[in-house]
Structure formats: structure tokens, C-alpha cells
N, C-alpha and C positions, 0 to 999 in steps of 0.2 A: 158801068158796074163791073166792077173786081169780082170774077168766078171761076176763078184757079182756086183747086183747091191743093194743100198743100200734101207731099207722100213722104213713106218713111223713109230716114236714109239707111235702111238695114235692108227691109224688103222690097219698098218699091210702093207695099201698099199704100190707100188713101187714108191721112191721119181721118180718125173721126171724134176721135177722144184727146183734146189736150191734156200737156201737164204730164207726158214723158219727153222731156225731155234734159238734154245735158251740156253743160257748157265746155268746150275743148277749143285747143290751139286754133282750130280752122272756120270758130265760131259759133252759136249753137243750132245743134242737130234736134230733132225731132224727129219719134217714134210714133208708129203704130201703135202700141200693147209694152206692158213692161218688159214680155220676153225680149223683145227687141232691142231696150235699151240695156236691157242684161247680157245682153250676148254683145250688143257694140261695147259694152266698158270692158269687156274681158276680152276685145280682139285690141281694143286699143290702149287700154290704163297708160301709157305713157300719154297717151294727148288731150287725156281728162282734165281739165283744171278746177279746182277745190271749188266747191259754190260758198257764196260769202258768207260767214258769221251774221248770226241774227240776233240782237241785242232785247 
């Protein structure tokens, strides 16, 4: 049985809440809290990659 659990890559902390997350050059990242993904796009906006169009 798989029981890692997965952290953010901003804080450190343990995600508890999916569905912050963003897809970038190094693959996708995964937050804690929205703060977190707000504060990774604004240290990184060059490594963010567009999420796809939805028809």
C-alpha cells in the first residue's frame, strides 16, 4: 500500500486539498492552498505553460 503523501512545491506542506495545481516546463506542480499556487505563478510566469482549451 502507496502512503506517501504528496507536499507543496511552494511550502513544503502536505497537499490535503486537490486541484491547485499548474502545469510548467518542469511538469506539473502541486499546491497546498491557492496562496501558494499564486505566489508560484508570479515567482515563475516564464515556466507556466497555457492549460488547454476546452471545447
Amino acid at each position: 500500500m502507496n502512503d506517501t503523501k504528496k507536499v507543496c512545491d511552494l511550502c513544503g506542506l502536505a497537499i490535503e486539498t486537490p486541484g491547485f495545481t499548474l502545469n510548467t516546463k518542469e511538469g506539473d506542480k502541486g499546491f497546498c492552498c491557492e496562496g501558494c499556487k499564486g505566489i508560484y505563478q508570479l515567482l515563475n510566469e516564464d515556466q507556466i505553460l497555457p492549460e488547454p482549451e476546452q471545447d
